[in-house]
Every structure is written in C-alpha cells, then in structure tokens.
C-alpha positions, -999 to +999 in steps of 0.1 A: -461+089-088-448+051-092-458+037-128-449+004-141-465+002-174-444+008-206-438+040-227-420+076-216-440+089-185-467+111-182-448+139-165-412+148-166-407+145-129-419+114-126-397+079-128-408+045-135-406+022-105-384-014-115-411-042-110-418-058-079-413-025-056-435-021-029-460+005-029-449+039+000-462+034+029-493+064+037-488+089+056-495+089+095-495+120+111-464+129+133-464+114+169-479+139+198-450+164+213-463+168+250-455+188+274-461+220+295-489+238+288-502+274+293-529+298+278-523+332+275-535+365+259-516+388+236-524+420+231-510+450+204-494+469+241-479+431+243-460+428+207-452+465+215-433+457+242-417+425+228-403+447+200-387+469+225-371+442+244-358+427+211-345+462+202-330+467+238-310+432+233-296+439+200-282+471+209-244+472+221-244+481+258-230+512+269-219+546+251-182+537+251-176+535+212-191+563+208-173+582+236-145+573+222-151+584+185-161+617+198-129+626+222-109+613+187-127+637+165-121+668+191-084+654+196-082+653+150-098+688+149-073+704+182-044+687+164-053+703+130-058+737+144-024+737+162-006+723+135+007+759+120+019+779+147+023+808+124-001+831+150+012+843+182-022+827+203-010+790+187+017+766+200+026+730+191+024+722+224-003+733+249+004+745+283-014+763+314-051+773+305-045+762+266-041+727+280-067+728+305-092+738+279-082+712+253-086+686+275-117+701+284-133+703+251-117+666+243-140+655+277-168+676+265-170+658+229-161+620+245-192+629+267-212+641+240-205+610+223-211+588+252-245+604+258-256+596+217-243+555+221-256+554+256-290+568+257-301+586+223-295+557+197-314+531+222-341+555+227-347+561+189-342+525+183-371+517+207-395+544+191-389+531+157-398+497+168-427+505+187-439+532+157-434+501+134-448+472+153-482+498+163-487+498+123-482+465+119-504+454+138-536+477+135-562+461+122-583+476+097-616+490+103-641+460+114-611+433+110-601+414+138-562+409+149-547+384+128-545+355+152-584+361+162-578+383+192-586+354+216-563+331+243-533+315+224-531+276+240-488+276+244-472+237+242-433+237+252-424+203+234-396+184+229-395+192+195-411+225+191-429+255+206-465+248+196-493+279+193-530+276+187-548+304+184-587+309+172-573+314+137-537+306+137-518+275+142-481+275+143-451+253+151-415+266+163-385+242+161-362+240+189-332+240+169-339+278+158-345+285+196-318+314+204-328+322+235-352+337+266-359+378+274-376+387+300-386+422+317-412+432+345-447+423+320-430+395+296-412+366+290-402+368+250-390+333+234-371+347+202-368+319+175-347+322+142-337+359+128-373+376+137-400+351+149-409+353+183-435+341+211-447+369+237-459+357+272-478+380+289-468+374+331-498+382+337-515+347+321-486+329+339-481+309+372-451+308+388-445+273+377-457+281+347-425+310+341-406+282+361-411+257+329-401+282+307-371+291+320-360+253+323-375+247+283-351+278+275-322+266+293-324+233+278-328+238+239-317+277+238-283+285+217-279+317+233-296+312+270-313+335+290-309+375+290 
C-alpha cells in the first residue's frame, strides 16, 4: 500500500510513496494463450500406466553394469580362493577343466547380473509405481477422483499447457517442458521433476497426436522418447 500522509507507517512492509507518484495501474487479466485444443478422459488404469512409462524412462537401458559387477565379483571371489596354493587341487594359474570352469562360473555370475539390471530391477520398479500410483489415487468411499472424474478440456499454448477439469484448473509452463513419451494407449507430456499430463489415444485424432508431437518438439528440453 502507497501512503502519502505523514507519521511511521501502519505496517512494517509498507513504504511511503514521494509525492506526486502515480497510482499502479489495476490488474488486467493475462492475454488469451490459444491454440490446439483436445478433450480427453483420464482414468486411474490411465495414471497407472503413465507411472510406468515414467518408471520405464528413468531406468538405465540394458543389464550391462550389472553384468559387469557380477563377472567382477566371481572373478574377486576365484582370485581369493586361488591365492594360497598350499592344497594339491589349487594352482595360481588355471588350466584344462580348472579354466574351463572358472570361466564358466565368471559367465554364469555376469549373466546373473545381467538378468537383475536387465529385467528384474525394471520389473520391480514398475510394480512399485503402479502399487503406489493405485493408492494414490483411490478415492475414498463415496468421494469422487480429485479432478471430478469427468473430460479434461487440453489447450497446447504458446506459453503453457492449459487443463480444465470439472474441479481442477491448472497451468503448465513451457519452460519446465522436458519432454514427450509415448507407448501403444498414451502420449505422457512430463513437466518439471514429477508433474505430468496423460493423453489417453483413445480421445485423440490423428491430428490431434500430430499437434502434440510438433508442441513437444518445439518447447521440449529433452524431445521425444
């Protein structure tokens, strides 16, 4: 608040304005942000699958640092058991069969290891996310879904990634846009470290997945997966 009468102002945050400043201007709300437009459904099964996707991106493809942990753990624990050569069955160095078969096991544990990174890890990730995002998103008994349960009206803007729901209005810069995922049911916008917008395919044209795909590739930091 601008005050130019005398004496210490009625709050400490507020200043005295020197005399002949012009009052602020008022407010006007922010100028429209057209431009494609799209209405679309999301369901629980929908923000299931969008946390799987998300899960599925942020996991390191392939098994190979794992393979590779596990053939140097078999290779530390052969090396250790051949280092005293005391018995008649151990030698420094390996030869025939006894090579054969540390190789072998040194294969077997890389493999083991590959099969953990590769496939296990991923698949435990994407239970734990679904498990999670099922909980999350239950309503209670009689409640409905957070955002009203009904079509979501989708606005790719210039600016921002605009949402209106029955209950739920929200606004998504462009500048925390990192990038487009997309698998056989979903196109998933991700914004900032967690946000993100789910589009169901099935609500969707083909120039309306078209328009995505261009919005991503203009404003996205990290493109398309």
């Amino acid at each position: 608040m601008n005050e130019t009468s005398s004496g210490a102002p009625r709050r400490p945050w507020e200043r005295f304005a020197p005399a002949g400043t012009a009052p602020p201007a008022p407010w006007t709300a922010p100028a429209a942000d057209p431009g494609p437009e799209m209405t679309v459904r999301v369901g629980t099964e929908d923000e299931v699958a969008a946390s799987r996707l998300v899960i599925d991106s942020m996991m390191p493809p392939g098994g190979l640092g794992s393979a590779m942990l596990g053939g140097l753990v078999m290779l530390s624990a052969v090396t250790a058991a051949l280092a005293d050569a005391d018995a008649a069955w151990k030698s420094r160095y390996p030869t025939g069969l006894s090579l054969l078969a540390v190789v072998g096991l040194i294969a077997a544990f890389a493999g083991i290891g590959w099969l953990v990174g590769a496939r296990l890890l991923p698949l435990l990730g994407r239970r734990m996310a679904e498990a999670h995002a099922r909980r999350a998103l239950r309503p209670g008994p009689g409640e409905p879904p957070p955002d009203g349960g009904g079509p979501i009206r989708v606005v790719l803007g210039e600016r921002a990634l605009h949402t209106t729901g029955e209950r739920v209005t929200r606004r998504f810069d462009v500048l925390l846009l990192r990038g487009l995922l997309e698998d056989e049911g979903h196109m998933i916008l991700r914004f900032g470290l967690v946000s993100v917008v789910v589009l169901p395919r099935r609500d969707l044209s083909p120039d309306q997945e078209g328009a995505v795909r261009d919005w991503a590739a203009r404003h996205a930091r990290e493109g398309a997966a």
